[in-house]
Each structure stands twice: as C-alpha cells, then as structure tokens.
DSSP file (Angstrom, degrees, kcal/mol; ACC not computed):
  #  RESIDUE AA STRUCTURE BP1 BP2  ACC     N-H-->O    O-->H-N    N-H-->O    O-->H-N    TCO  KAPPA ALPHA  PHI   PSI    X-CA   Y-CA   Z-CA
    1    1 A X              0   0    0      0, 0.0     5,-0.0     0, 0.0     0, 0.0   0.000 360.0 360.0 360.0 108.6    9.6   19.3   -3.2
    2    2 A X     >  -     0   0    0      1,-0.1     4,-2.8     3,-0.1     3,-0.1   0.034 360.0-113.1 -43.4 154.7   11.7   16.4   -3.9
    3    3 A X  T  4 S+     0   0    0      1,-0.2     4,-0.4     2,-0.2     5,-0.1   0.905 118.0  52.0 -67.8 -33.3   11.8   15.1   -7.8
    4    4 A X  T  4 S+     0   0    0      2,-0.2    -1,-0.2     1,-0.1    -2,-0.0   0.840 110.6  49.5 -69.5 -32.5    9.8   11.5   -6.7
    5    5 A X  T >4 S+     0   0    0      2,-0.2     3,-5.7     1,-0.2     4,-0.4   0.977 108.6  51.8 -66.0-100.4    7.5   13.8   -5.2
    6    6 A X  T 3< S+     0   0    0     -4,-2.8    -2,-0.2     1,-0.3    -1,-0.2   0.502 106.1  53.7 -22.5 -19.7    7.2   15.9   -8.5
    7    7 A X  T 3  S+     0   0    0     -4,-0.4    20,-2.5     1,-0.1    -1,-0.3   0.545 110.2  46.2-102.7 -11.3    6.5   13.1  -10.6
    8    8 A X  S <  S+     0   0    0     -3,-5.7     2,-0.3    18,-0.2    -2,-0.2   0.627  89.8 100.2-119.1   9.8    3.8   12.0   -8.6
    9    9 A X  S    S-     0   0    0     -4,-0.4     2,-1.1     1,-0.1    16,-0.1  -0.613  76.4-122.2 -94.5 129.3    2.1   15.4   -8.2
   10   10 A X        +     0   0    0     -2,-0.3     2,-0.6    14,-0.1    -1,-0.1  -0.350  60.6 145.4 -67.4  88.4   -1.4   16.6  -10.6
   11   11 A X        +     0   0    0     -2,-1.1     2,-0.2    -5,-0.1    11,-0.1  -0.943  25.4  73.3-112.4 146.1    0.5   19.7  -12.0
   12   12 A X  S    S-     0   0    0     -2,-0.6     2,-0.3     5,-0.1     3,-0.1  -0.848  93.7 -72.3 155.1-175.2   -0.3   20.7  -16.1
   13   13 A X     >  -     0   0    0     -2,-0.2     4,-1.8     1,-0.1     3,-0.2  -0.671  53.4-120.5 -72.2 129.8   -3.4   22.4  -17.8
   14   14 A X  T  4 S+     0   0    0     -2,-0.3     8,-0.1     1,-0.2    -1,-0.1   0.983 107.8  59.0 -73.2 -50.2   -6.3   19.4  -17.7
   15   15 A X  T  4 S+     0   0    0      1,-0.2    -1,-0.2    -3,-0.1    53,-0.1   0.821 114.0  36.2 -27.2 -49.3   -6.7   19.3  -21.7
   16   16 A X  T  4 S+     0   0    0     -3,-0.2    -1,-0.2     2,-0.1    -2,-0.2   0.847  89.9 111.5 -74.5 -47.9   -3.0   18.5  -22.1
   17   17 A X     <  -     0   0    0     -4,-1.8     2,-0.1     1,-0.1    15,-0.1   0.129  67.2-129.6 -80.5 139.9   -2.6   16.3  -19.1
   18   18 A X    >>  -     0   0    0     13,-0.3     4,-2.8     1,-0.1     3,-0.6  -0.540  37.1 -95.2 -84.9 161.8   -2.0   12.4  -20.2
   19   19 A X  H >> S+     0   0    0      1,-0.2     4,-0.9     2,-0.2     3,-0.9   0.824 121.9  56.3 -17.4 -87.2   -4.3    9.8  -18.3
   20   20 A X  H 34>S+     0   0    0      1,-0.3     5,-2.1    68,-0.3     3,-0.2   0.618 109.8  44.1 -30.2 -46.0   -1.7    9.0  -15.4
   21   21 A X  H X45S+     0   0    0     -3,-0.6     3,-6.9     2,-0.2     4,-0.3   0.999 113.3  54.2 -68.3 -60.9   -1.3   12.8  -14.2
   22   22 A X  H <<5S+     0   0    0     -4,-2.8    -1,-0.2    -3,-0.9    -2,-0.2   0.734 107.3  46.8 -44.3 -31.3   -4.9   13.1  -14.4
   23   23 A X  T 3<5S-     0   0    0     -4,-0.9    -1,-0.4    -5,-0.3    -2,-0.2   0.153 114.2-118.3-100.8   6.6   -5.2   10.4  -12.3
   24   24 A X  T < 5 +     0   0    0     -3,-6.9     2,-0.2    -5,-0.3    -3,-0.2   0.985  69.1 145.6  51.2  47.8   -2.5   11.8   -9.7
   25   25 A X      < -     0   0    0     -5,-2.1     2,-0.6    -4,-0.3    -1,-0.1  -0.645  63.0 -87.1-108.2 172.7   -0.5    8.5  -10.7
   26   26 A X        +     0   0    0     -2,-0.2   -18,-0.2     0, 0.0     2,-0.1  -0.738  61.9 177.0 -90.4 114.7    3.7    8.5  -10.8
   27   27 A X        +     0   0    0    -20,-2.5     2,-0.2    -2,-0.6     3,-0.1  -0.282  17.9 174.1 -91.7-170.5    4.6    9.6  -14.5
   28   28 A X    >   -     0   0    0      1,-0.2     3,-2.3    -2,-0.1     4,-0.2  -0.752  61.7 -35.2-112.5-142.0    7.5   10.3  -16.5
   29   29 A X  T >  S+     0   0    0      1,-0.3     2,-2.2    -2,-0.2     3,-2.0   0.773 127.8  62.9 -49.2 -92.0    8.7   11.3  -20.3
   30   30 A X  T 3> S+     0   0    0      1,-0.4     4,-1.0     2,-0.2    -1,-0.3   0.296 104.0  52.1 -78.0 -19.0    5.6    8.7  -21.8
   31   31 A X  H <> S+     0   0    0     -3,-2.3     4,-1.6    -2,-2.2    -1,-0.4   0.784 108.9  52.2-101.4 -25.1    3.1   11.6  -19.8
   32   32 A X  H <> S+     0   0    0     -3,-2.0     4,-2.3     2,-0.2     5,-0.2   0.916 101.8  54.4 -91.4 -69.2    5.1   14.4  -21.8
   33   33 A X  H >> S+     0   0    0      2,-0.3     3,-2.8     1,-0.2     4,-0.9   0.923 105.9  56.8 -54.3 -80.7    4.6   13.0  -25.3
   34   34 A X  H >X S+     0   0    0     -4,-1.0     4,-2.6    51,-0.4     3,-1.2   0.799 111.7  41.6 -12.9 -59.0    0.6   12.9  -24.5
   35   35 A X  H 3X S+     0   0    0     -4,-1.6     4,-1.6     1,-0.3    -1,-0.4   0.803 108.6  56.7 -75.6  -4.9    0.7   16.3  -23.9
   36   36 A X  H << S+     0   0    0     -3,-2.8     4,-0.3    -4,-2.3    -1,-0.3   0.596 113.5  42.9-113.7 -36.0    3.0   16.8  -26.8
   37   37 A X  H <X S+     0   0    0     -3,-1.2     4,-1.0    -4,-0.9    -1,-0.2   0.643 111.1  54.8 -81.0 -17.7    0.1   14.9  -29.1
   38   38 A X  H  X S+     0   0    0     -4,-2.6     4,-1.8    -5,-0.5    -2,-0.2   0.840 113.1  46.3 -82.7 -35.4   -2.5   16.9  -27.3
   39   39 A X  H  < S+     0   0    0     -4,-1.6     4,-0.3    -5,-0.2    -1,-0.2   0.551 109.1  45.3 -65.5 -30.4   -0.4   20.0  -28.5
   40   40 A X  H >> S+     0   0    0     -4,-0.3     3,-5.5     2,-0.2     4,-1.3   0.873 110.3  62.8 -93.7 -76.9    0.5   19.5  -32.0
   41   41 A X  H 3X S+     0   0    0     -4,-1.0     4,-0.8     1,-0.3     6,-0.2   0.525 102.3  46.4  45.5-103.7   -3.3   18.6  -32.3
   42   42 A X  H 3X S+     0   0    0     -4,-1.8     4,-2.8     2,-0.2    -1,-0.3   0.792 112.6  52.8 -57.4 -41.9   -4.4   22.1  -31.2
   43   43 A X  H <4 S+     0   0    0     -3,-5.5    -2,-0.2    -4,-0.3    -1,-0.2   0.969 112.7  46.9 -72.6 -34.9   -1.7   23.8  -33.9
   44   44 A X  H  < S+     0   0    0     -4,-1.3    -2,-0.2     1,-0.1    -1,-0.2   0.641 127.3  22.3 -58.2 -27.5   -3.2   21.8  -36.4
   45   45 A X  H  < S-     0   0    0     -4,-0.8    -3,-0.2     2,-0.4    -2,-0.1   0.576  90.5-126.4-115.1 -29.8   -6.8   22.4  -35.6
   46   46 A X  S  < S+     0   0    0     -4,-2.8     2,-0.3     1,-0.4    -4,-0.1   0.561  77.6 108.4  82.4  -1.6   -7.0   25.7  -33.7
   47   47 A X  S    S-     0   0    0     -6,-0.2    -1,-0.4     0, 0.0    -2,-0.4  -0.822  79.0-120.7-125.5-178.2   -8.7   24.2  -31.4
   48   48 A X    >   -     0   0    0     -2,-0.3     3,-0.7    -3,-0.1     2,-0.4  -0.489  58.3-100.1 -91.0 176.1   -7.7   23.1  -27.3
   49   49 A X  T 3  S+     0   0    0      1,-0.3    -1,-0.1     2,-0.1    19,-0.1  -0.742 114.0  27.4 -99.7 139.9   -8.3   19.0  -27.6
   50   50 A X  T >  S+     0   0    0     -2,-0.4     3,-1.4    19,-0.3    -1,-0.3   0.845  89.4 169.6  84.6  35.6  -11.5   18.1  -26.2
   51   51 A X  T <   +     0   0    0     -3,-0.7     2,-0.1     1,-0.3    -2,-0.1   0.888  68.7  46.8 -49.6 -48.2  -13.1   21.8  -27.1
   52   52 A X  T 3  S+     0   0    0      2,-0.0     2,-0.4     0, 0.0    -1,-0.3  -0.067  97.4 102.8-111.2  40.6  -16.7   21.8  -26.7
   53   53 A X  S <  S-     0   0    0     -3,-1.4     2,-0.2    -2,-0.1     3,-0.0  -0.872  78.3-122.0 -98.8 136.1  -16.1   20.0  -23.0
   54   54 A X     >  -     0   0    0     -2,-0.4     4,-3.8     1,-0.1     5,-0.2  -0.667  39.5-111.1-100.3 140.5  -16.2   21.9  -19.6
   55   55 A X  H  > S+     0   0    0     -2,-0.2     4,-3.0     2,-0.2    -1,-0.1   0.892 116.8  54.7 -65.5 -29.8  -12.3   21.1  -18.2
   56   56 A X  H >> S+     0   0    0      2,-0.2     3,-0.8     3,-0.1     4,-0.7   0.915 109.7  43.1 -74.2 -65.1  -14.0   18.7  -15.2
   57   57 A X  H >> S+     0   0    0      1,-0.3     3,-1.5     2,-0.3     4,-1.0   0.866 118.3  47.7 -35.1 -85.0  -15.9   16.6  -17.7
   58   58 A X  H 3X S+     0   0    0     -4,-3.8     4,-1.6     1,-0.3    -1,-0.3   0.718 106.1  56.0 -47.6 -37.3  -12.6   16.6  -19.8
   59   59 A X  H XX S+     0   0    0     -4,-3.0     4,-1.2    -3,-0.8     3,-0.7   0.906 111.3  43.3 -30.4 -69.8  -10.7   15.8  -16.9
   60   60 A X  H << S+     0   0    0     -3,-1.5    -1,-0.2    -4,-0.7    -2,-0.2   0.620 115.0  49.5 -55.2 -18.4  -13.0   12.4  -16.3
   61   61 A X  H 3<>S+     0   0    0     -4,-1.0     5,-1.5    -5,-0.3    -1,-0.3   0.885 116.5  40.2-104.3 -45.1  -12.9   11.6  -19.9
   62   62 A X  H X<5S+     0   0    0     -4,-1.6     3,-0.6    -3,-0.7    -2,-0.2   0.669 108.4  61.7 -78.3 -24.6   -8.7   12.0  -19.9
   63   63 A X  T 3<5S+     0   0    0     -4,-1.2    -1,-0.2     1,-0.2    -2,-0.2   0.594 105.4  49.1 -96.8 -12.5   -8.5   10.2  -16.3
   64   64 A X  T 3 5S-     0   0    0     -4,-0.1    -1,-0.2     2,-0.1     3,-0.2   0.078 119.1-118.1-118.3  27.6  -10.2    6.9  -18.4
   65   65 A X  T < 5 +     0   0    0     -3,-0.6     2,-0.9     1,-0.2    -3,-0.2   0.850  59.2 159.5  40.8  47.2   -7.6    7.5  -21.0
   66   66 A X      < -     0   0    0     -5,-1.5    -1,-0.2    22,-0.1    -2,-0.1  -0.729  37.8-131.9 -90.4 132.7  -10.2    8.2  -23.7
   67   67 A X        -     0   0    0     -2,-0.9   -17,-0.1    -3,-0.2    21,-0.1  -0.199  17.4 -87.1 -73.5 158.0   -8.2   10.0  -26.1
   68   68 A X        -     0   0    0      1,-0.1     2,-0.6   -53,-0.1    -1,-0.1  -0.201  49.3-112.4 -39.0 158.4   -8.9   13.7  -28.2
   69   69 A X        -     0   0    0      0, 0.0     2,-0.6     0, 0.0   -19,-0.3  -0.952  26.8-152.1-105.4 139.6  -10.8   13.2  -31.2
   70   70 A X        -     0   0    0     -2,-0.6     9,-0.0   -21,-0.1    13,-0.0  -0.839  16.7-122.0-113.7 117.5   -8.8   13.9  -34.0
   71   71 A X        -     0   0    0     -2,-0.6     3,-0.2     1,-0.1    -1,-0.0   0.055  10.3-131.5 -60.9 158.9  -10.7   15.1  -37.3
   72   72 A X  S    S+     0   0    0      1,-0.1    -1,-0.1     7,-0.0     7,-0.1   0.697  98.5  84.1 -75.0 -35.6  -10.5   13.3  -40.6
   73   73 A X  S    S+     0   0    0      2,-0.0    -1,-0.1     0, 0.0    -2,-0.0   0.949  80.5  77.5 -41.2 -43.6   -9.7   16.8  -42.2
   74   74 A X  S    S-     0   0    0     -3,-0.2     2,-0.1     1,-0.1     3,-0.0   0.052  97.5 -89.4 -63.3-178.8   -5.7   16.3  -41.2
   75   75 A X     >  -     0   0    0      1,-0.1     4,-2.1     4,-0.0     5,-0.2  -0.505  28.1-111.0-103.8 178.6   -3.6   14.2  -43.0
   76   76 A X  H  >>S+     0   0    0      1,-0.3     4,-2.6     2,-0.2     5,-0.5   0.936 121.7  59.2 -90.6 -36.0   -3.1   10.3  -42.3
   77   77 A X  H  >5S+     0   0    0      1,-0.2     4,-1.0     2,-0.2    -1,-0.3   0.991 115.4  35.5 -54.9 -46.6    0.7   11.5  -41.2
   78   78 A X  H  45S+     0   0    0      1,-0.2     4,-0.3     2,-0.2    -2,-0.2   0.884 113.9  51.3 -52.8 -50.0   -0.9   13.7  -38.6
   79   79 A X  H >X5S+     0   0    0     -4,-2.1     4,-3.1     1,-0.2     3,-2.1   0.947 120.1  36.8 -62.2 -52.2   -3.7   11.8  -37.6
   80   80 A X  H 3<5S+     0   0    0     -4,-2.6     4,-0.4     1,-0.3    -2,-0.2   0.812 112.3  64.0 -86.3 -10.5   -1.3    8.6  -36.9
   81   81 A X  T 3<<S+     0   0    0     -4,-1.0    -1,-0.3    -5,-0.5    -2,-0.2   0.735 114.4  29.2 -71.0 -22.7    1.4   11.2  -35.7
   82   82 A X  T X> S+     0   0    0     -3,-2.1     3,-4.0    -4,-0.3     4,-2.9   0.819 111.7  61.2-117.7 -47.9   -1.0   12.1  -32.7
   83   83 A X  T 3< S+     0   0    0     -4,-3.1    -2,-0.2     1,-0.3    -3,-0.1   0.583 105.1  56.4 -69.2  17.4   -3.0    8.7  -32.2
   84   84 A X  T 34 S+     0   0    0     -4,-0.4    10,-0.7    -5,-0.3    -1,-0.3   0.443 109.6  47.4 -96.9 -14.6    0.7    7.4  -31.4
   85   85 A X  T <4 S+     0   0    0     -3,-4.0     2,-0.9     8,-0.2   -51,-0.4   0.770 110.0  43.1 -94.7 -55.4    0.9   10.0  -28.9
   86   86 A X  S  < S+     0   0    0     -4,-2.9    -1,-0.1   -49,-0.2   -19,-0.1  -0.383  74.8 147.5 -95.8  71.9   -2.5    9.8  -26.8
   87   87 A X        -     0   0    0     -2,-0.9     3,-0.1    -3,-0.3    -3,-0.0  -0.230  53.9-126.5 -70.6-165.0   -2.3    5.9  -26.6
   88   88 A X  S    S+     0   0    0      1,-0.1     2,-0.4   -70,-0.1   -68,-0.3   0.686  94.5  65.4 -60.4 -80.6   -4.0    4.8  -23.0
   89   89 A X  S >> S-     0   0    0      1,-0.1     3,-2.3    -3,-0.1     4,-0.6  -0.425  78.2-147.4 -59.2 115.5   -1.0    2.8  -21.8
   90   90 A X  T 34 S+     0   0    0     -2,-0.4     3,-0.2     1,-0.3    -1,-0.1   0.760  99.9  58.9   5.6 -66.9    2.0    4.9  -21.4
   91   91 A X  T 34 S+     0   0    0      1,-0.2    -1,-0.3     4,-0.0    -2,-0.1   0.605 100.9  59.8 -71.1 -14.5    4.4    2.1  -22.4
   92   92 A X  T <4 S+     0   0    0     -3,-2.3    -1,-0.2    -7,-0.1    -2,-0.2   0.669  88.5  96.2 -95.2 -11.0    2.4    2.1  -25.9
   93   93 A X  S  < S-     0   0    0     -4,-0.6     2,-0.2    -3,-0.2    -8,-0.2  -0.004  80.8-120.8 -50.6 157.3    3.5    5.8  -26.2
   94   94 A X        -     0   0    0    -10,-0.7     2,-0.2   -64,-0.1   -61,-0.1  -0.570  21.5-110.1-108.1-154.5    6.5    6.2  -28.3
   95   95 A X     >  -     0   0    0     -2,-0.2     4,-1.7   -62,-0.1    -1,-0.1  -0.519  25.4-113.8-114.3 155.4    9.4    7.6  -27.3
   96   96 A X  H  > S+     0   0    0      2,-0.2     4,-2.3    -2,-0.2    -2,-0.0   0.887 118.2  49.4 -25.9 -72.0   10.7   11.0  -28.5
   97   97 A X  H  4 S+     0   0    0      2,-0.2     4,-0.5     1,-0.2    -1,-0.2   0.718 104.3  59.7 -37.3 -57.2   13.3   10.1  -30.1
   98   98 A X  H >> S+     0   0    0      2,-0.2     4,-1.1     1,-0.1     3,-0.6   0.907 103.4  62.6 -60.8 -40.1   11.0    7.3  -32.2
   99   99 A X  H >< S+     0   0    0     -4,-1.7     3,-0.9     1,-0.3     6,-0.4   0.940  93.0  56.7 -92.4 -42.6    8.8   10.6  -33.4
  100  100 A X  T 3< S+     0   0    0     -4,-2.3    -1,-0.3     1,-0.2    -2,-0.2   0.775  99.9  56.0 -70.7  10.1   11.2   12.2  -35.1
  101  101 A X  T <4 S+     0   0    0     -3,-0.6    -1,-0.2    -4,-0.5    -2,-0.2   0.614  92.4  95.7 -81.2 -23.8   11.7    9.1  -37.2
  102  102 A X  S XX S-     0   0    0     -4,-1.1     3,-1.6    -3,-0.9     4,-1.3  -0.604  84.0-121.9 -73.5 146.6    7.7    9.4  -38.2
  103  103 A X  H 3> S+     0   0    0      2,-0.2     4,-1.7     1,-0.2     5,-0.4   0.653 107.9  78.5 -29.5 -39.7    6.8   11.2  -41.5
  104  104 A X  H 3> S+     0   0    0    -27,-0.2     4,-0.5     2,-0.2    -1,-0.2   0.952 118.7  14.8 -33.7 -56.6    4.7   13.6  -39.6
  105  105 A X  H <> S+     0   0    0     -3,-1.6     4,-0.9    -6,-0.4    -2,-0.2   0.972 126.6  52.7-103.1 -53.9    8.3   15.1  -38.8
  106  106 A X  H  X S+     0   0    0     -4,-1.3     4,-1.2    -7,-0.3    -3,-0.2   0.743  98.8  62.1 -62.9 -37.0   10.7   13.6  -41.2
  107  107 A X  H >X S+     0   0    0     -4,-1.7     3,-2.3     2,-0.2     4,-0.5   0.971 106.7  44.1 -61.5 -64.5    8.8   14.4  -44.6
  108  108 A X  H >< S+     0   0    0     -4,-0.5     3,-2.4    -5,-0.4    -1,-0.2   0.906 109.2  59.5 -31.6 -60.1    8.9   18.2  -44.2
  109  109 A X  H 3< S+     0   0    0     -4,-0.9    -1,-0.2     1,-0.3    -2,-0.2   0.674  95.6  69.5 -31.9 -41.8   12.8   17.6  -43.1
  110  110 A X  H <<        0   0    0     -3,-2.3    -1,-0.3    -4,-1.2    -2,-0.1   0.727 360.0 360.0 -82.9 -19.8   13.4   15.9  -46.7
  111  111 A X    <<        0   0    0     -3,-2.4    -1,-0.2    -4,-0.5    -2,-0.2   0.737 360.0 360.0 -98.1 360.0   13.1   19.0  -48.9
C-alpha cells in the first residue's frame, strides 16, 4: 500500500479517530493531534472519549466533527489543552510543536 493510499485509508480505533478518517477523507499530522486530544482526555478521566456511546453511534457523532465532552472537573489548562485538539477543522488544530508551548505541558516542565 502506497503512503497516498495510507493517508486516505479509515485505519485507527473509532473513539480516537479525528472527523476526516472517520469520514474515510485524506488526512495527515492535524488527524494525529485529535487523537492525541482524544488520548490525554481518557488519561485524565479514565474514561475512552465518548463512553456511554455504542462505537457506531460514536463513529456518526465523530464523522460530524462533534467533539468529546470534556468534564468541568479538569483544570482550565486541560480542558483548553484538549478543546485545541478536537477542533472540527483540521487547519484549526494546532500543531505539535505549538502544544508543547501550552501550559497543559509547559507548567509541569517549570519546576
């Protein structure tokens, strides 16, 4: 399987998967960081995002880019740390690089 190929192939665990894959669209990195918000998320909570959802339901619900809900309990670095992750648009995503400049990661880092 060619790499153009691979980018445009529904591969992943549906919880994690950003809109576009979900949608069997051509991704890159911006699809990575979703699951990457979907992920921290889940370490933070204990739970998978989108729990009390049967994976096809969550599937339709990810494929209309409606994001996890993310509890109030976490802290406002967490919370903006993840809705920076599952934006809808791709391009609104940030970059890797760009999240380790947020507090979410840098504040531990300072002591």
């Amino acid at each position: 399987m060619s790499i153009l190929s691979q980018a445009r192939s529904s591969k992943g665990t549906v919880y994690w998967m950003a809109p576009e894959v979900a949608k069997a669209k051509p991704h890159g990195p911006p699809a990575d960081i979703w699951s990457l918000g979907c992920t921290v998320l889940e370490m933070l909570t204990g739970r998978v995002p989108y729990p009390d959802m049967e994976w096809t339901y969550a599937l339709l619900k990810i494929g209309r880019g409606i994001p996890p809900e993310i509890p109030n309990t976490l802290s406002e670095d967490a919370r903006d740390f993840i809705m920076r992750c599952v934006q809808k648009n791709p391009d609104d995503r940030p970059s890797a690089a760009q999240l380790l400049e947020h507090p979410f990661v840098q504040r531990p880092l300072q002591h």
